[in-house]
VMD Tcl script that draws the C-alpha trace (Angstrom):
set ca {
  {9.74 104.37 -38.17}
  {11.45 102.13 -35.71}
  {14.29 103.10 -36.09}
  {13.62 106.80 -35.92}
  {11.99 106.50 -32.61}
  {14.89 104.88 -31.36}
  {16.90 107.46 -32.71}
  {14.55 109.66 -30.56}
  {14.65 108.30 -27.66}
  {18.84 107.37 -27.14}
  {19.22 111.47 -26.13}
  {16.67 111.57 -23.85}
  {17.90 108.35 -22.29}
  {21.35 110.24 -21.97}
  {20.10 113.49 -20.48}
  {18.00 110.87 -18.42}
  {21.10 109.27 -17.05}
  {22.82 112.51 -17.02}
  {20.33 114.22 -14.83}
  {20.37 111.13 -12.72}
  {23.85 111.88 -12.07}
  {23.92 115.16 -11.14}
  {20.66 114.42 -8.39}
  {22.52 111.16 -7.12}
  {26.14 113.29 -6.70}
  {24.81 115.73 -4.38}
  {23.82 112.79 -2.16}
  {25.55 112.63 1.19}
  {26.11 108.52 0.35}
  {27.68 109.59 -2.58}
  {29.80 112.45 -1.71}
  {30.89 110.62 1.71}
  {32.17 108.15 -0.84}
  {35.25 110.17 -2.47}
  {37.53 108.99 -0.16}
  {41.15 107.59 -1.04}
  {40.29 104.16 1.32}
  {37.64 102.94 3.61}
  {34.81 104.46 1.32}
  {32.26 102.00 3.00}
  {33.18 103.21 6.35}
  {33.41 107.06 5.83}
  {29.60 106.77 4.30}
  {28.26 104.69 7.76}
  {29.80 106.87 9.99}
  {27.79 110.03 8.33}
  {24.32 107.67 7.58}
  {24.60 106.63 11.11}
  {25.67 109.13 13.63}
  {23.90 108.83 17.12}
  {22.34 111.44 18.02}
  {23.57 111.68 21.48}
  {27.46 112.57 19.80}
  {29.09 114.97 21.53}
  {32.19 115.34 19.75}
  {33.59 115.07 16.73}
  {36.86 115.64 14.91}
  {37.43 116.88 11.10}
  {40.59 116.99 9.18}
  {43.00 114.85 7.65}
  {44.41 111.30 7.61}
  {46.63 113.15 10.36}
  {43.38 113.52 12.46}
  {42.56 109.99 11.89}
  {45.25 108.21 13.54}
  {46.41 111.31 16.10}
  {43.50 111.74 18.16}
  {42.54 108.55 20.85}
  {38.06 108.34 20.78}
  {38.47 105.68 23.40}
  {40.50 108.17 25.90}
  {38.64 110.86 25.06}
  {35.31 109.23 26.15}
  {36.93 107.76 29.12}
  {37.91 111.16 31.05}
  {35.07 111.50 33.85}
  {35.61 115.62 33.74}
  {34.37 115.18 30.28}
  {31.43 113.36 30.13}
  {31.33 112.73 26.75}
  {28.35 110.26 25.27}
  {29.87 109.84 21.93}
  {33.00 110.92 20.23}
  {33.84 110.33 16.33}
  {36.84 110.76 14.20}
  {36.20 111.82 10.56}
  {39.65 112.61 9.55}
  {39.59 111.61 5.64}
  {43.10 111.31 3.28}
  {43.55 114.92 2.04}
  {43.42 118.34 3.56}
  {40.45 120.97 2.03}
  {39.30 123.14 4.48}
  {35.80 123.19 1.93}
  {35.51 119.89 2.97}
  {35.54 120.25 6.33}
  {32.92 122.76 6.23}
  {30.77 120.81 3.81}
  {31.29 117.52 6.98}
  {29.97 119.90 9.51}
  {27.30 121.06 7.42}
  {26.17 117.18 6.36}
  {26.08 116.79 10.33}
  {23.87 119.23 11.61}
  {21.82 118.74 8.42}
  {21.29 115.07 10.27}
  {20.36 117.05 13.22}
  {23.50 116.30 15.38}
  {24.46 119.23 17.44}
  {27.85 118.00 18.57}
  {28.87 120.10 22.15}
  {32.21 120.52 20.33}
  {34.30 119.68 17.45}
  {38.29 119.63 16.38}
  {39.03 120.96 13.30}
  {42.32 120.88 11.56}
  {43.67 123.71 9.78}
  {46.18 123.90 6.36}
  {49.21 125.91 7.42}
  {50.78 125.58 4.14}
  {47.85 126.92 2.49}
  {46.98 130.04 5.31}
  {50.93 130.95 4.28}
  {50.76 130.66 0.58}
  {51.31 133.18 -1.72}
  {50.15 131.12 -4.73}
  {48.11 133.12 -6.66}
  {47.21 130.59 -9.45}
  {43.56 128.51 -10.37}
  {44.81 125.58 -9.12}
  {42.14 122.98 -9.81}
  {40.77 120.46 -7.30}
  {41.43 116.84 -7.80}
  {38.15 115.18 -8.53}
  {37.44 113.56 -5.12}
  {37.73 116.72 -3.32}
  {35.18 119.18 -6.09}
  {32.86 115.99 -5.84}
  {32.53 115.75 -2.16}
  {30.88 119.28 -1.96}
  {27.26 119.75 -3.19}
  {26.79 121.88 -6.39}
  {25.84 124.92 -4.52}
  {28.85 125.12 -2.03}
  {31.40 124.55 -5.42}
  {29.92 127.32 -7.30}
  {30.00 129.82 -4.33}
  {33.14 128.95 -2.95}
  {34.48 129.23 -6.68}
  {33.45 133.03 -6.86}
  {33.97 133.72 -3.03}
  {37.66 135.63 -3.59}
  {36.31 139.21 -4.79}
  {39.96 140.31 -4.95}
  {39.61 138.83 -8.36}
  {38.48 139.39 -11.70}
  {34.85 138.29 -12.64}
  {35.90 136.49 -15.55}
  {38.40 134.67 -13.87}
  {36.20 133.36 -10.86}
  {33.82 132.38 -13.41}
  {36.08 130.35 -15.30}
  {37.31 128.63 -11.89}
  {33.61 128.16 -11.53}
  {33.28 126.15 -14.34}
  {35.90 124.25 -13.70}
  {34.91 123.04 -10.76}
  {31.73 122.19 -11.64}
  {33.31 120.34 -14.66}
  {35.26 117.97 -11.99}
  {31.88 117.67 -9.94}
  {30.40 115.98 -12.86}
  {32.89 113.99 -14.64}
  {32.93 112.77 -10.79}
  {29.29 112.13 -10.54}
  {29.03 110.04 -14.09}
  {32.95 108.12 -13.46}
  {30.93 107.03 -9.98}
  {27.81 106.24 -11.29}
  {28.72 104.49 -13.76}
  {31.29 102.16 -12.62}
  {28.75 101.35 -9.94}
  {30.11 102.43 -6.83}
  {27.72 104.74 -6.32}
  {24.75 101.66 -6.18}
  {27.33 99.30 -4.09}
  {27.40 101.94 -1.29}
  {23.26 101.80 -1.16}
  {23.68 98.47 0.90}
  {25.48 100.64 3.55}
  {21.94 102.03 4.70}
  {22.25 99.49 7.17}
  {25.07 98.76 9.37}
  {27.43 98.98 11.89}
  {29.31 102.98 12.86}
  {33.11 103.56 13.45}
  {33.99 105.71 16.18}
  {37.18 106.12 13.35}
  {37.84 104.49 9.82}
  {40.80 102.32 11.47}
  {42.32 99.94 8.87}
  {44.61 97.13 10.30}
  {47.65 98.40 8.63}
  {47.87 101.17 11.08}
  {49.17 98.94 13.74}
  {51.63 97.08 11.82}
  {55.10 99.36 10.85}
  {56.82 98.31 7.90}
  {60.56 99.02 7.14}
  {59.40 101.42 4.76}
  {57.37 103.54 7.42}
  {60.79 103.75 9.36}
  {62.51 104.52 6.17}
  {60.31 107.27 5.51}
  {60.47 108.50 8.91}
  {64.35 108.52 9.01}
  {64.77 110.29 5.75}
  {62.02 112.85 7.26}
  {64.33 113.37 9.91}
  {67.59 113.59 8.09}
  {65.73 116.10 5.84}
  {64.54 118.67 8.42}
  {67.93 118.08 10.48}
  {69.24 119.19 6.79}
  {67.23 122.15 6.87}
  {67.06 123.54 10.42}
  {69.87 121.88 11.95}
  {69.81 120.78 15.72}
  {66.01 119.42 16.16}
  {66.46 119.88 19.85}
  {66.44 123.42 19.68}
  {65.31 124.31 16.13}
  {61.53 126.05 15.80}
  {59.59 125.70 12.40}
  {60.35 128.76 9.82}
  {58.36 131.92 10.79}
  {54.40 131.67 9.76}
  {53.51 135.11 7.73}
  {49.96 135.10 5.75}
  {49.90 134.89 2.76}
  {48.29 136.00 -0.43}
  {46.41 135.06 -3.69}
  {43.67 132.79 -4.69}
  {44.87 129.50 -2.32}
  {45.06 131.52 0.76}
  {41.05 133.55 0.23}
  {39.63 130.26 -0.11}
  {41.03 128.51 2.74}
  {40.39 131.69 4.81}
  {37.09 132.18 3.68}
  {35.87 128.46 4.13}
  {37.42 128.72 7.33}
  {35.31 131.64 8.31}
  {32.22 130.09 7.28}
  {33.12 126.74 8.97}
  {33.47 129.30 12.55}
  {30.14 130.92 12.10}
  {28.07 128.14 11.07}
  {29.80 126.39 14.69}
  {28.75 129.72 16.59}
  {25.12 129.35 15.03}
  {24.42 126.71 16.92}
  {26.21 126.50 20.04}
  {28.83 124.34 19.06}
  {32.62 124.73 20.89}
  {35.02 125.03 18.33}
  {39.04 123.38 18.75}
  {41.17 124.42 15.89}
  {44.78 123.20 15.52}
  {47.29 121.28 13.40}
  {48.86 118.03 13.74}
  {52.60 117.96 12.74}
  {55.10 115.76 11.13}
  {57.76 113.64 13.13}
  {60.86 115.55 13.62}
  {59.49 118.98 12.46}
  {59.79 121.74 14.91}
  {57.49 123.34 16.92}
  {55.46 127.14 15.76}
  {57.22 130.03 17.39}
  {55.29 132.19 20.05}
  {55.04 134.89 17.34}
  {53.79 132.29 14.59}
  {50.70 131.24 17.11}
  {50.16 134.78 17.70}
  {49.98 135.31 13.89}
  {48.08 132.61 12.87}
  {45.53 133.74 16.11}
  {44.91 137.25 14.37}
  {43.78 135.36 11.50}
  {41.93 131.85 13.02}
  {41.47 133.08 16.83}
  {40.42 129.81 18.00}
  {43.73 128.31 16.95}
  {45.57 126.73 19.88}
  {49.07 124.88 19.82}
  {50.92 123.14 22.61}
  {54.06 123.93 24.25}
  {57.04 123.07 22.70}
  {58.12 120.37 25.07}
  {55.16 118.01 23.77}
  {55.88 118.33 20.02}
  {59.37 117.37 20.94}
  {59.01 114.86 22.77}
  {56.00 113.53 20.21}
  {58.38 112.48 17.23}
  {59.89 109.14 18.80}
  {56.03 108.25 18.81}
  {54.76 108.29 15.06}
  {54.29 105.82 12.73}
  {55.96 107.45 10.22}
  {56.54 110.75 8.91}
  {53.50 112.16 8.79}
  {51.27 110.05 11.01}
  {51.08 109.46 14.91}
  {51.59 105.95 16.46}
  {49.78 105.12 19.65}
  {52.25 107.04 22.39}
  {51.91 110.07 20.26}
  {48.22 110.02 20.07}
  {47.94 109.54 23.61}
  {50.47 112.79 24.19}
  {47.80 114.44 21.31}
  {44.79 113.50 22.91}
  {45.75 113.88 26.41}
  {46.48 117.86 25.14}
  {43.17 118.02 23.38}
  {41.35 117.35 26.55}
  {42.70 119.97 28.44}
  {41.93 122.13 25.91}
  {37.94 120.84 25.66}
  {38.06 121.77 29.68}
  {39.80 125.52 29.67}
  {37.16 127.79 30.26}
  {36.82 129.15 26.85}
  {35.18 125.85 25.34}
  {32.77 125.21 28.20}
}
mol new
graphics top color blue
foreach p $ca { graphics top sphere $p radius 0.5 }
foreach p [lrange $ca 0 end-1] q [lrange $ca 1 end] { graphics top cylinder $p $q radius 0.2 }
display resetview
């Protein structure tokens, strides 16, 4: 008899633990959490946002390390009480939409925000299911995977469904992997604590040979491929098509209304690689008819950027000034006030 009611009672413990799971995973704790490095830091900065914030930017490790908090506060024109950085490793413009979202859900109303966009993926002409890793399908709730999954009408039923499923398949082999190696229960002592204007880690101030390594093959390969850098521009932007390119657009979209909704100014831009050429006038004006609050600065800065990053991809501390410096012109035009 025993041993029948143990029997019994082993599945309902597993759809017990199960359900637990999928409750806990939609959690802004836990989703904050999927993060390639400074997990503990990502999930204070959400838990303990002032209130008073009045800006905040979203993007990439790129955003992280190119835009200056401390200079932006200190401009008197701008009078800013708070400013944040929550650029994360990765690019997904879902998950920027699903940050903004967990923000004013905390009842922030930032005055404005930065927003990166994904170039690559605004001119791709993939038209395959490519499948999420898991840290990006876990960081959105349930709700915002399955929608976004079937947003693209352009195509078949069938197939959005089965990208549905997929999706939701990486949400919860994400939500049990998390839960049960207990990092999920380790982050519940973060309820308390300290907030990061940015997730800074101490390795960001100290270049390596290989960060100039990587920087000087950078250069070598887009010398390679557009010749003289001092008067090269960056290959022609044209939109492009398929699966890839709906999504980001779409999220995108959503991400600029739900801003509108309540008041918020909205920056959008991109922050580029050392040595690679600037956008062409006709490339802004092209990406514009698709994202109109896209803006880009003159040529001369991008230029004159690349002896100031880190490495390839990331900006060093004269770069981020020239960045952020930019940026703040742009929060004072008259179109963001």
């Amino acid at each position: 008899m025993a041993d029948r009611a143990l029997s019994a009672l082993l599945p309902l413990c597993l759809l017990a633990t199960l359900a637990a799971c999928i409750a806990f995973s939609d959690a802004v704790g836990f989703r904050h959490s999927f993060v390639f490095n400074s997990p503990s830091c990502a999930v204070r900065q959400v838990r303990h946002l002032p209130e008073h914030t009045d800006f905040i930017a979203i993007g990439s490790s790129r955003v992280r390390r190119g835009i200056d908090m401390g200079l932006l506060e200190a401009d008197p024109d701008l009078e800013l009480r708070g400013a944040f950085n929550f650029g994360r490793p990765g690019r997904n413009p879902a998950r920027n939409l699903a940050m903004l979202q967990d923000i004013l859900d905390r009842g922030i109303r930032p005055g404005h925000i930065y927003v990166e966009i994904d170039l690559d993926a605004l001119a791709s002409v993939d038209d395959g299911l490519a499948l999420p890793v898991m840290r990006d399908a876990s960081f959105l709730t349930w709700q915002h995977l399955w929608s976004m999954s079937l947003s693209p009408q352009s195509r078949p039923w069938l197939e959005r469904l089965h990208l549905g499923l997929r999706h939701l398949h990486a949400k919860l082999n994400g939500a049990i992997v998390n839960t049960v190696s207990g990092q999920y229960l380790g982050l519940q002592k973060l309820k308390t604590g300290p907030h990061e204007r940015v997730c800074w880690r101490d390795s960001f101030d100290t270049p390596t040979a290989t960060n100039q390594f990587r920087k000087a093959r950078g250069k070598q390969q887009f010398e390679a491929r557009f010749g003289d850098l001092s008067q090269a521009w960056d290959q022609e932007f044209v939109p492009g098509r398929g699966w890839r390119f709906e999504t980001e657009l779409d999220q995108l979209q959503k991400l600029r209304e739900l801003a509108r909704s309540h008041g918020i100014g909205l920056v959008i831009s991109r922050h580029w690689a050392a040595y690679q050429p600037p956008l062409t006038p006709q490339s802004i004006e092209r990406i514009q008819a698709l994202v109109p609050e896209f803006v880009y600065p003159d040529e001369s800065l991008v230029r004159s950027s690349w002896d100031g990053f880190f490495d390839q991809s990331h900006m060093d501390s004269p770069a981020r000034a020239q960045f952020t410096n930019w940026l703040i012109e742009q929060l004072k035009s008259p179109s963001n006030q």
